[in-house]
Rosetta silent file (secondary structure, phi, psi, omega in degrees, C-alpha in Angstrom):
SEQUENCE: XXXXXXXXXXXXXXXXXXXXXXXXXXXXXXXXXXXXXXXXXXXXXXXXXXXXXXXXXXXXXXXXXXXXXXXXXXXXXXXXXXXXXXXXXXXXXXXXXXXXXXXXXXXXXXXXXXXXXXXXXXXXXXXXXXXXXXXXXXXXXXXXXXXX
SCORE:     score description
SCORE:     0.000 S_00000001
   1 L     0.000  -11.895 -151.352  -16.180   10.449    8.066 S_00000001
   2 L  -127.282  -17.139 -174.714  -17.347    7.001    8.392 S_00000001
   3 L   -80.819  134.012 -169.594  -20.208    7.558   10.601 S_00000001
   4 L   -69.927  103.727  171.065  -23.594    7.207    8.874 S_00000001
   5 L   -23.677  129.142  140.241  -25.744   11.118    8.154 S_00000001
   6 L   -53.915  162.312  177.918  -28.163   10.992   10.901 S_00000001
   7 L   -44.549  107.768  155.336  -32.020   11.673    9.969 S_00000001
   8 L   -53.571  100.803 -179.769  -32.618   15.383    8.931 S_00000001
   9 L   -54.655  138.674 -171.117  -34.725   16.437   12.232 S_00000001
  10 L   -86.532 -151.276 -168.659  -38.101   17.782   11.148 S_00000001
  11 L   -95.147  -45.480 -156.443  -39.606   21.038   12.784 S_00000001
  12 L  -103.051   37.635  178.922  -41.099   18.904   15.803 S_00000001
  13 L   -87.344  158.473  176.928  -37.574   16.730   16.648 S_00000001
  14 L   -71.474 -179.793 -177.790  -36.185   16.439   19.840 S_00000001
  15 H   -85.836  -11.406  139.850  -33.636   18.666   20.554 S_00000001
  16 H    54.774 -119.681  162.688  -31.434   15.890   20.677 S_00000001
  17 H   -91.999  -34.469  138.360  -31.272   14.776   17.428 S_00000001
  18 H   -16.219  -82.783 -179.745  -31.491   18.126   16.460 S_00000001
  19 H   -54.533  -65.442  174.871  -27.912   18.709   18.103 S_00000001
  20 H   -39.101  -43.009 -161.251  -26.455   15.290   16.639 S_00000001
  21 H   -73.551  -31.745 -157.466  -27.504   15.886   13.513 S_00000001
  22 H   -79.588  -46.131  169.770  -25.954   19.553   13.443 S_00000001
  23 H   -50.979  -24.445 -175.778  -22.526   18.076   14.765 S_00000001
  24 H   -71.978  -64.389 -171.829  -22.358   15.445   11.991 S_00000001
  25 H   -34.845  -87.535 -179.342  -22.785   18.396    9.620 S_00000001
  26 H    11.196  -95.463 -155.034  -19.791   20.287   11.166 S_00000001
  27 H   -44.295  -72.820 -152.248  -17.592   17.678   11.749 S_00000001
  28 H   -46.976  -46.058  168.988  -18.485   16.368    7.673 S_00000001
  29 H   -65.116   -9.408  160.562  -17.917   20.210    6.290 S_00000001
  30 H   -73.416  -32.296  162.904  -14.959   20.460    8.043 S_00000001
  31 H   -75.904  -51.963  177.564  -13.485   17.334    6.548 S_00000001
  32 H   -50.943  -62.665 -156.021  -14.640   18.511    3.357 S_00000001
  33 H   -53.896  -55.428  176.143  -13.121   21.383    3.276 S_00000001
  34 H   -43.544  -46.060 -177.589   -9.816   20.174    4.845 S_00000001
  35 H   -72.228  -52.810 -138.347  -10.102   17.489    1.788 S_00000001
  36 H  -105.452  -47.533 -138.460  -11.149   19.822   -1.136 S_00000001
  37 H   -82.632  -50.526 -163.705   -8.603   22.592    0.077 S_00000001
  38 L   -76.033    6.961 -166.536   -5.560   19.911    0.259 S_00000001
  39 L  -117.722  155.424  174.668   -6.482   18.643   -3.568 S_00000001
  40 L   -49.211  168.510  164.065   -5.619   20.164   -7.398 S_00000001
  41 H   -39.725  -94.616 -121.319   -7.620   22.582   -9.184 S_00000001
  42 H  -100.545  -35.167  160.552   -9.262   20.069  -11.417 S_00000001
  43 H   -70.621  -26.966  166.679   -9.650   17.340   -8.782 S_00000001
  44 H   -50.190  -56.898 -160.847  -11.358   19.993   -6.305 S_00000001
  45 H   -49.361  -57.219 -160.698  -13.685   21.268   -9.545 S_00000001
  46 H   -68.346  -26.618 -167.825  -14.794   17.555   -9.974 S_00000001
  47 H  -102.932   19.830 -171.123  -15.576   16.571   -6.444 S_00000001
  48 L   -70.804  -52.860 -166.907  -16.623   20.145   -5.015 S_00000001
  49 L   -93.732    4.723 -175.856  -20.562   19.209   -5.263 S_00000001
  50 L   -61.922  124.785  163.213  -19.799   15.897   -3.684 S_00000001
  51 L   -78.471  -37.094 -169.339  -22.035   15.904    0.013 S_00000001
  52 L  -119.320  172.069 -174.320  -20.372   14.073    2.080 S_00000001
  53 H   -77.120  -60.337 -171.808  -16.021   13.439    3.016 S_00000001
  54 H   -66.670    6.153  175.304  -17.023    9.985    2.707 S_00000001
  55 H   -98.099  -64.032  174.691  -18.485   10.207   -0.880 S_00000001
  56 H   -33.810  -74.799  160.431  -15.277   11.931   -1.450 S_00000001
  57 H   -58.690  -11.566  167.724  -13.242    9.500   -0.380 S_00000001
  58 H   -44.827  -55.349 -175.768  -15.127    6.685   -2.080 S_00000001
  59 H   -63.838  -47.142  168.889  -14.739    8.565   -5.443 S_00000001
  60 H   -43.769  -70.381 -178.175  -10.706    9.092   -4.451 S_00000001
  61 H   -72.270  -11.027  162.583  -10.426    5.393   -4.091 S_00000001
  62 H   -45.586  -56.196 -156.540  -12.291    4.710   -6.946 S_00000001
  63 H   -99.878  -26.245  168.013   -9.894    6.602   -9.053 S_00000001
  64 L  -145.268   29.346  173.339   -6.307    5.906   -7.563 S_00000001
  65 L   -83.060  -36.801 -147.013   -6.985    2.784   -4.889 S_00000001
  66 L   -83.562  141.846  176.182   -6.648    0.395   -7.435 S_00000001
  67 L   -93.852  131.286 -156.128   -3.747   -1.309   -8.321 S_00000001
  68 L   -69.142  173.469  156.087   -2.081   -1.176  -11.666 S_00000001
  69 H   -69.493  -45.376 -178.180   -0.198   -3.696  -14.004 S_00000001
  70 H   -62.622  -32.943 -160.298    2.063   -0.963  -14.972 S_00000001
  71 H   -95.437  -61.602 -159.926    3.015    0.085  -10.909 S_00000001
  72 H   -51.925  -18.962 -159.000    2.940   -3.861  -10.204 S_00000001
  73 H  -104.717   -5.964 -170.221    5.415   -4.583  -13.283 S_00000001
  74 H  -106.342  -40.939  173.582    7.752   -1.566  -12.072 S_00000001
  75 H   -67.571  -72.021  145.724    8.022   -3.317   -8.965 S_00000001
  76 H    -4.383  -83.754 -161.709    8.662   -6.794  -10.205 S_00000001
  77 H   -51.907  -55.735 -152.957   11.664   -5.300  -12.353 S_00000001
  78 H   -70.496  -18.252  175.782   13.458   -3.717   -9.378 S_00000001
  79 H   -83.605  -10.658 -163.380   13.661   -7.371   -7.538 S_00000001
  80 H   -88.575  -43.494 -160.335   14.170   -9.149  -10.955 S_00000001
  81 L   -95.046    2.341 -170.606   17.088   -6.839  -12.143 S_00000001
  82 L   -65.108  132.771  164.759   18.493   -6.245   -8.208 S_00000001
  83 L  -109.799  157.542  159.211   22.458   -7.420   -8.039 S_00000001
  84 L   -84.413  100.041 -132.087   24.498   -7.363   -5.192 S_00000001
  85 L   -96.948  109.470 -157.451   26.992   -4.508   -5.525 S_00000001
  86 L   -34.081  148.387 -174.184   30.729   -5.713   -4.733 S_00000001
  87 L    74.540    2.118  133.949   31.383   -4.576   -1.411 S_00000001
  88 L   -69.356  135.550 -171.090   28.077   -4.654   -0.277 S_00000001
  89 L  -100.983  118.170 -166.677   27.278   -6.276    2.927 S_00000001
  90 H    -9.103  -45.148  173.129   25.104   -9.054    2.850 S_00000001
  91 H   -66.856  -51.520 -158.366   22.353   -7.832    5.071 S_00000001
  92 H   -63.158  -24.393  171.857   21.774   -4.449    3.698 S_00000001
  93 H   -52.966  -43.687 -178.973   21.488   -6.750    0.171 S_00000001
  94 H   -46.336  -93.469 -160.379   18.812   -8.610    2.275 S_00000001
  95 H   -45.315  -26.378  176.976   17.188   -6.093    3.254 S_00000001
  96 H   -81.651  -45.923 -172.605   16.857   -4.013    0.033 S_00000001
  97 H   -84.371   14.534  163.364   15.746   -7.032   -1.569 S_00000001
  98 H   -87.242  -55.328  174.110   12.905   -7.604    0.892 S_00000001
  99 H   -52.150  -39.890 -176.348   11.826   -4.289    0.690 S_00000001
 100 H   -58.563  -32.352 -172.195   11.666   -4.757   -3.169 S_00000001
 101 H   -88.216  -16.137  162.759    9.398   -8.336   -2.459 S_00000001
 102 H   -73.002  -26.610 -163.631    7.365   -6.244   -0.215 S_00000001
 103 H   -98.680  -54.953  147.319    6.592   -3.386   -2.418 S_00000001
 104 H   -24.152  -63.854  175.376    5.353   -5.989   -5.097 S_00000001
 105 H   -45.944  -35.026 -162.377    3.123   -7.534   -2.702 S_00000001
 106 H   -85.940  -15.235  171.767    1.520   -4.163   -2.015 S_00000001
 107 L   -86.611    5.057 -159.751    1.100   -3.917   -5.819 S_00000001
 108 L    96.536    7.877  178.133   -0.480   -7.431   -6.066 S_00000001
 109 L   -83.354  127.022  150.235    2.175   -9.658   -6.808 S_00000001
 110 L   -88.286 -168.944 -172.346    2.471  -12.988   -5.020 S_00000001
 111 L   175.550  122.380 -176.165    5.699  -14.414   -4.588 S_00000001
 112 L  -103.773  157.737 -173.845    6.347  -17.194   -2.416 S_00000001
 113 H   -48.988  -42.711  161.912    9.275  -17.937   -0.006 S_00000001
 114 H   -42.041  -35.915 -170.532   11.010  -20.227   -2.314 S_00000001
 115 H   -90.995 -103.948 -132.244   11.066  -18.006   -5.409 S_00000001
 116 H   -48.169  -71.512 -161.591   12.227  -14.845   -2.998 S_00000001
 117 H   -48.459  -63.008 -177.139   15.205  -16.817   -1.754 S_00000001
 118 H   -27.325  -34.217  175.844   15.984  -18.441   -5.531 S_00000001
 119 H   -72.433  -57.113 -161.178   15.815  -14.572   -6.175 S_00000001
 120 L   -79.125   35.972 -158.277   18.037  -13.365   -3.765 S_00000001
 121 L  -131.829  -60.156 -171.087   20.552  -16.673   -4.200 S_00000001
 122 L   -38.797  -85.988 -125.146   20.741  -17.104   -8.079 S_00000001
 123 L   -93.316  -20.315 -127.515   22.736  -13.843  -10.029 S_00000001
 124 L  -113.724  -76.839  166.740   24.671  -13.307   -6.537 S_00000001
 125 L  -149.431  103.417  166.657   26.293  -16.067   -5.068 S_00000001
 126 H   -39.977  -83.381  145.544   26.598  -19.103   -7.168 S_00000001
 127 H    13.744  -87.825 -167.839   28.897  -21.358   -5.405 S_00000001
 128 H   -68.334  -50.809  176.254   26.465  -21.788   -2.161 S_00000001
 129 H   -17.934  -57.199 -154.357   23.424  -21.918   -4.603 S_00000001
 130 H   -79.139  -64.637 -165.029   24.833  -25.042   -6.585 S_00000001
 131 H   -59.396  -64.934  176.745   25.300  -26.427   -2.348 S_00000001
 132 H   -25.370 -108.304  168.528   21.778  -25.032   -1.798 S_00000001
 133 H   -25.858  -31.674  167.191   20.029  -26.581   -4.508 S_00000001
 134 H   -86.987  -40.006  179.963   21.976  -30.325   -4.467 S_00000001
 135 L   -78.174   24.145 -158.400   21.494  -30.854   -0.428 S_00000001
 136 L    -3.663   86.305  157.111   17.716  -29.553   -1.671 S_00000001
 137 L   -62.774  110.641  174.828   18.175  -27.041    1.325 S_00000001
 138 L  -111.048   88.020  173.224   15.058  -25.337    2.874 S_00000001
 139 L   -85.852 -175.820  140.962   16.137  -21.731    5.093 S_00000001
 140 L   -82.586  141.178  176.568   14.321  -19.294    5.906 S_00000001
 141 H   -42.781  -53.572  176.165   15.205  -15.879    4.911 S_00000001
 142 H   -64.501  -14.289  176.007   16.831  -15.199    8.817 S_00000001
 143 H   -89.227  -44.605  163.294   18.343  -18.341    8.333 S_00000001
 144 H   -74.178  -12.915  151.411   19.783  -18.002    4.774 S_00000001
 145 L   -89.015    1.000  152.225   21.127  -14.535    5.539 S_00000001
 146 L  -103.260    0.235  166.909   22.913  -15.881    8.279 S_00000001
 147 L   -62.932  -20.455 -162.505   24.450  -19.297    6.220 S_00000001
 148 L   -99.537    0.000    0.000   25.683  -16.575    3.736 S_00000001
């Protein structure tokens, strides 16, 4: 898909180029198809006259590569609003709330190591926070889920 259309061989080409050129077709109509076949009705209709899988996919990421405010702001909210559920064991809190600062990032969010712990330290567990924050304490995430 990624490979550049070779020349369209003329009447006097070698045979060749000839052959190259006829495999790119293949291989590209084959991808189309596989691509047009696996998509809705109304997403097929528009890209159906498209030539190549890689026009196709251009047009795909055109239309749902980008990333939103609205998916980025849905993301935000699940690390802003996450608590730590009584009975819940530290790590798997970790870990849920990592996925949640990862799944931001992939929407565009930055978030820096300081802010991530301050998230996962503040609503949770006060007490070491207030000890955090006066000894101005710097972990690391593997290091601050094992102090906790």
């Amino acid at each position: 898909m990624t490979e550049v259309c070779p020349d369209i061989p003329g009447d006097l080409s070698l045979k060749e180029s000839r052959e190259k050129y006829e495999c790119w077709l293949a291989a590209n109509n084959k991808a189309k198809a596989y691509m047009l076949a696996s998509m809705s009705d109304t997403l097929r209709t528009k890209l159906e006259d498209v030539e190549t899988a890689y026009e196709i996919m251009e047009q795909l990421q055109e239309m749902f590569g980008h990333k939103t405010g609205q998916s980025r702001f849905e993301a935000t909210k699940k690390y802003a609003n996450a608590r730590m559920v009584p009975g819940m064991h530290i790590r798997d809190h970790f870990i849920k709330m990592m996925n949640y600062f990862q799944e931001a990032e992939l929407h565009g969010a930055t978030i820096d190591k300081e802010t991530q712990v301050g998230l996962i330290l503040a609503p949770n567990f006060l007490p070491f926070t207030t000890n955090y924050l006066l000894n101005i304490l710097k972990y690391g995430m593997t290091q601050l889920m094992n102090e906790l």
